[in-house]
C-alpha positions in Angstrom: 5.3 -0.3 -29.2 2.8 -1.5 -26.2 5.0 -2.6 -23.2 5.1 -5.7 -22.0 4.0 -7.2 -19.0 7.4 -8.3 -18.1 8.2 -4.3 -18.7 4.9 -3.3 -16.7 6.0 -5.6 -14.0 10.0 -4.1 -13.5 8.2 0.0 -13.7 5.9 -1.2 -10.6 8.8 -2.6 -9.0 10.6 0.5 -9.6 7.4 2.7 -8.5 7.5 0.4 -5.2 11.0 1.0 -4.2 11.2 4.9 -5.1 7.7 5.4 -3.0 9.6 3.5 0.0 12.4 5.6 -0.5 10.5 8.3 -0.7 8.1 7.3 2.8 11.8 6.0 4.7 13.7 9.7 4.1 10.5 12.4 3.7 7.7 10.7 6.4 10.0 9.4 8.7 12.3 12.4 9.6 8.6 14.3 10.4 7.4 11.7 12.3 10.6 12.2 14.3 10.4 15.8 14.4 6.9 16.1 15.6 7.5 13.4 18.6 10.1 16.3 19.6 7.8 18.7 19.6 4.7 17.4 20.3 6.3 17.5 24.0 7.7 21.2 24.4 4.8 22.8 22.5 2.1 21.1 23.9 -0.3 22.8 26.6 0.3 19.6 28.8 4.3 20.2 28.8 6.5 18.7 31.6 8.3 22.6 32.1 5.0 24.5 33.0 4.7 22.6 36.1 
């Protein structure tokens, strides 16, 4: 049986909140992690002066 487009409508909304789950706990925690990093690893670091 061909879904509906009520059906079609509640999968996208579905798709839509996994992929902001998805960005909120996998590309934000990176983000986070690299702005620690970027600092201590980087050739331009505060504690080689």
């Amino acid at each position: 049986m061909p879904d509906t487009f009520e059906s079609l409508l509640v999968k996208l909304r579905r798709a839509k909140t996994a992929l902001r789950a998805i960005i909120a706990g996998a590309a934000l925690p990176d983000s986070v992690d690299l702005v620690k990093l970027t600092p201590s690893t980087g050739p331009e670091s505060e504690d080689s002066h």
